[in-house]
C-alpha positions in Angstrom: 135.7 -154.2 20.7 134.6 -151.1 22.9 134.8 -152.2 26.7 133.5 -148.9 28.0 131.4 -146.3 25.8 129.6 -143.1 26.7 127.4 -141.7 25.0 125.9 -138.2 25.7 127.2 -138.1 29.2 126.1 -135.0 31.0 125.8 -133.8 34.8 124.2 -130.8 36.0 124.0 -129.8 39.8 121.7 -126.8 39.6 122.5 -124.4 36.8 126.1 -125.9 36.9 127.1 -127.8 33.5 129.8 -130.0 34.5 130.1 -132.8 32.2 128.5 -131.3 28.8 127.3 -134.3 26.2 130.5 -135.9 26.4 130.7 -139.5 24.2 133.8 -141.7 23.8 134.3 -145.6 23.9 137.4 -147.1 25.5 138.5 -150.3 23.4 139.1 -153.7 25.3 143.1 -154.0 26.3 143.7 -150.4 25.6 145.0 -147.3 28.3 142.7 -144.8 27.3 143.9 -141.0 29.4 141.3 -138.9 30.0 142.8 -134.8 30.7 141.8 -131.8 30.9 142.4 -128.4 33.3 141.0 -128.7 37.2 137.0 -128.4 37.0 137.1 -129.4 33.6 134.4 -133.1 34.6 136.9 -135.2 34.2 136.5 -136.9 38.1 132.4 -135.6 37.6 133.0 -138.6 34.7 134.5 -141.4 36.8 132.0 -140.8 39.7 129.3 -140.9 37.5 130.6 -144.2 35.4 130.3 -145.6 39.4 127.4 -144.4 39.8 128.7 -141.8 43.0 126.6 -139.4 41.2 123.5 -140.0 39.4 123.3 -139.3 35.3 121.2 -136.2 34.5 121.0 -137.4 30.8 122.7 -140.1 28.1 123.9 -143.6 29.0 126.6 -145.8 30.1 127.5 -148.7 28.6 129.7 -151.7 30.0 130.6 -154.7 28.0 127.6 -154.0 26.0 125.4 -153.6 29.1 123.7 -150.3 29.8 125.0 -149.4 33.7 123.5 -146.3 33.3 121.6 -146.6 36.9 123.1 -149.4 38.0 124.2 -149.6 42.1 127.9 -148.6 42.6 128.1 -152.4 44.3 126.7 -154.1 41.3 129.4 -151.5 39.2 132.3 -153.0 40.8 130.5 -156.7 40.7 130.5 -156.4 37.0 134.0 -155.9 37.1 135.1 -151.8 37.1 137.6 -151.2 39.7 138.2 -147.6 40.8 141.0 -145.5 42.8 140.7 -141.7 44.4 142.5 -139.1 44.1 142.3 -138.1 47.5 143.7 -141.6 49.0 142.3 -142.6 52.2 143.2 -146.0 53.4 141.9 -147.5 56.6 144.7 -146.4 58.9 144.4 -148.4 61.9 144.0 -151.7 59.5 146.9 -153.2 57.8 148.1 -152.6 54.2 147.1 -156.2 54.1 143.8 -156.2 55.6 143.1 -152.9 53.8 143.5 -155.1 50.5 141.4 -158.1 51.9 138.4 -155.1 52.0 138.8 -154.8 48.8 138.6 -158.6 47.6 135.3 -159.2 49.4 133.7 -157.4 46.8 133.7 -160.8 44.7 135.4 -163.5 47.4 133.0 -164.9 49.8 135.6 -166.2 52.4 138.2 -165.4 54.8 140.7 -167.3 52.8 139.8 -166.4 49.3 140.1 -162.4 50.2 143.8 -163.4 51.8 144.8 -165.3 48.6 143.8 -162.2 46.2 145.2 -160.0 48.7 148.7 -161.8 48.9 148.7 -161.3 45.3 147.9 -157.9 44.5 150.1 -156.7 47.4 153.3 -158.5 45.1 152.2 -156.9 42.6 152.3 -153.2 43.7 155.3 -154.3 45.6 153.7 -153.7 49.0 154.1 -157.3 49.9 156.9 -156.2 52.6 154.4 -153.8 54.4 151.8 -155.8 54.3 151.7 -156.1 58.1 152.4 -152.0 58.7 149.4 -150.0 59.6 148.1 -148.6 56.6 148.2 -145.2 58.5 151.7 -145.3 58.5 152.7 -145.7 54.3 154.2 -142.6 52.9 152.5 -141.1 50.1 153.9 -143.4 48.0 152.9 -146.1 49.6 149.4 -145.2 49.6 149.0 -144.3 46.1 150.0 -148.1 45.1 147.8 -149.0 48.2 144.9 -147.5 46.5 145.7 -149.2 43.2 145.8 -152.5 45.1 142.8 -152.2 46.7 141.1 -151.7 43.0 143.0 -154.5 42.0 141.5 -157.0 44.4 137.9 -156.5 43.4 139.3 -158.4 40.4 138.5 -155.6 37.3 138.0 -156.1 34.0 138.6 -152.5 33.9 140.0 -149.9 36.3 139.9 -146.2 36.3 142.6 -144.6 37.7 142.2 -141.3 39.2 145.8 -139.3 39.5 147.4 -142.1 41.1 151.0 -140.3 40.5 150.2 -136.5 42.1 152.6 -136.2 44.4 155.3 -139.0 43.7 158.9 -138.4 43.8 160.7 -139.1 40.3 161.3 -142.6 41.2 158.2 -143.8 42.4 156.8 -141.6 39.3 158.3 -144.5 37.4 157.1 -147.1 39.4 153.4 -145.9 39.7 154.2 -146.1 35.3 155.7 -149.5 35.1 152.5 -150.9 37.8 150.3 -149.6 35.4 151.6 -150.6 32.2 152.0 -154.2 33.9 148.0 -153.9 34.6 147.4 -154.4 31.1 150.7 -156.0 29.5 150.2 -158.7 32.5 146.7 -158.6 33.8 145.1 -157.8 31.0 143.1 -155.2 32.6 141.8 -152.0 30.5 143.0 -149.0 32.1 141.0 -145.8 32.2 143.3 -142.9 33.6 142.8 -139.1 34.5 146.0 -137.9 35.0 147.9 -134.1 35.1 151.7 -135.4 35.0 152.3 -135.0 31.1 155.1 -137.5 31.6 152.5 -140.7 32.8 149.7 -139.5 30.0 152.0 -139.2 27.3 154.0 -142.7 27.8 150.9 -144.4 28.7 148.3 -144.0 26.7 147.3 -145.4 23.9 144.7 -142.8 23.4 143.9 -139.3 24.9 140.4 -137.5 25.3 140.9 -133.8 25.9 138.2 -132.4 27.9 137.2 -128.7 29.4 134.3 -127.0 30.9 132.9 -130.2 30.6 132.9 -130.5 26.7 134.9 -132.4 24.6 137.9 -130.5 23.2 139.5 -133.1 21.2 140.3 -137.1 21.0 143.3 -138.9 19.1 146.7 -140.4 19.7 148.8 -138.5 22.1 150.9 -136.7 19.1 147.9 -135.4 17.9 145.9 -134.2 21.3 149.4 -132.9 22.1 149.3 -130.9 19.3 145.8 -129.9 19.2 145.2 -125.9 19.4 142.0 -126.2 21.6 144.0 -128.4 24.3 147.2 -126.1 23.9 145.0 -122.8 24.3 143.0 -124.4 27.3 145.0 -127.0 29.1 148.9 -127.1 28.3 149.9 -123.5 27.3 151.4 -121.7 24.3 154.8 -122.1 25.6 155.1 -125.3 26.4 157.4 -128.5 24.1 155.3 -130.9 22.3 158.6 -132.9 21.9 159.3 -133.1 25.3 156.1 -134.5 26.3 156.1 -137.1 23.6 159.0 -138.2 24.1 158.9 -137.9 28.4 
């Protein structure tokens, strides 16, 4: 059962095209990896399945329920949970209390917000920083802070927007095992845009290819790895498919 489809999806701002008739459905319990060169829609998509931008023309469809021009509040109520790519917690606030923001979206009390809070931060393993100012996480930090806070609004599914750019090797394996634990554990569907080859290619179940805002191709990884259009326009001539396949 499709969780998430889209069908016709396009956004224009002015005479720019930048999501061109793109349809795909994301099945229930599945990491579906969204990719594609920078410009190519692929955040234009996410901000648009939230409702940050308005849909120019086709339809969104949640659970079966057209979201189309649904309220990004009533988005996240429904249950999609969302991260950045440009990470901005609220610095001055706890890594705790930056969570608890996050679980208000569904808990009504003081007490409920805490309990979520308490644990999503085990979770992410931020459960020993919980007190630190938010401010003060490295950029590791931060990126599982930002998953965290997605978490708390308690998603049925969560798009994840490049939360590994910038991670060292070994957090580049943590941010993977979090999100594979999302689903194996939580049971969450996972939506991801990501660049790192490494995270797309071990994660997902399946890949849609995108550029200049059009659909390029769709499949398993092995086979939108070896896809000529995504080669010519996204991961070069000279790369190794083996050595993303098997990253």
């Amino acid at each position: 059962m499709s969780i998430l489809t889209l069908e016709n999806l396009t956004k224009t701002f002015g005479g720019l095209m930048a999501v061109d008739h793109v349809s795909f459905s994301v099945k229930e319990g599945e990491i579906f990896g969204l990719i594609g060169p920078n410009g190519s829609g692929k955040t234009t998509i996410f901000n648009l399945i939230n409702h940050y931008y308005t849909v120019t023309e086709g339809k969104i469809f949640f659970q079966g329920i057209d979201i189309t021009h649904k309220h990004t509040h009533e988005i996240a109520q429904l249950g999609i949970g969302r991260t950045f790519q440009k990470v901005k917690p609220l610095k001055r606030l706890t890594v705790e209390d930056n969570v608890m923001a996050g679980a208000f979206a569904r808990e009504t009390t003081f007490a409920g917000a805490r309990a979520v809070a308490q644990d999503v931060l085990k979770f992410c393993h931020l459960d020993d920083v919980k007190n630190m100012k938010a401010g003060s996480l490295p950029i590791g930090g931060r990126k599982r802070l930002e998953i965290a806070k997605a978490l708390a609004t308690r998603p049925k599914l969560i798009l994840l927007d490049e939360t590994a750019a910038g991670l060292n090797p070994g957090e580049l394996d943590e941010a993977i095992d979090i999100i594979k634990k999302i689903r194996d554990e939580l049971g969450i569907t996972v939506l991801i845009v990501e660049h790192i080859m490494k995270v797309i290619m071990t994660l997902s179940d399946r890949i849609h290819a995108i550029a200049h805002g059009a659909t390029i191709a769709e499949g398993t990884p092995a086979e939108v790895a070896k896809n000529p259009l995504v080669i010519e326009s996204y991961l070069g001539s000279d790369y190794n498919v083996e050595n993303y396949l098997n990253a």
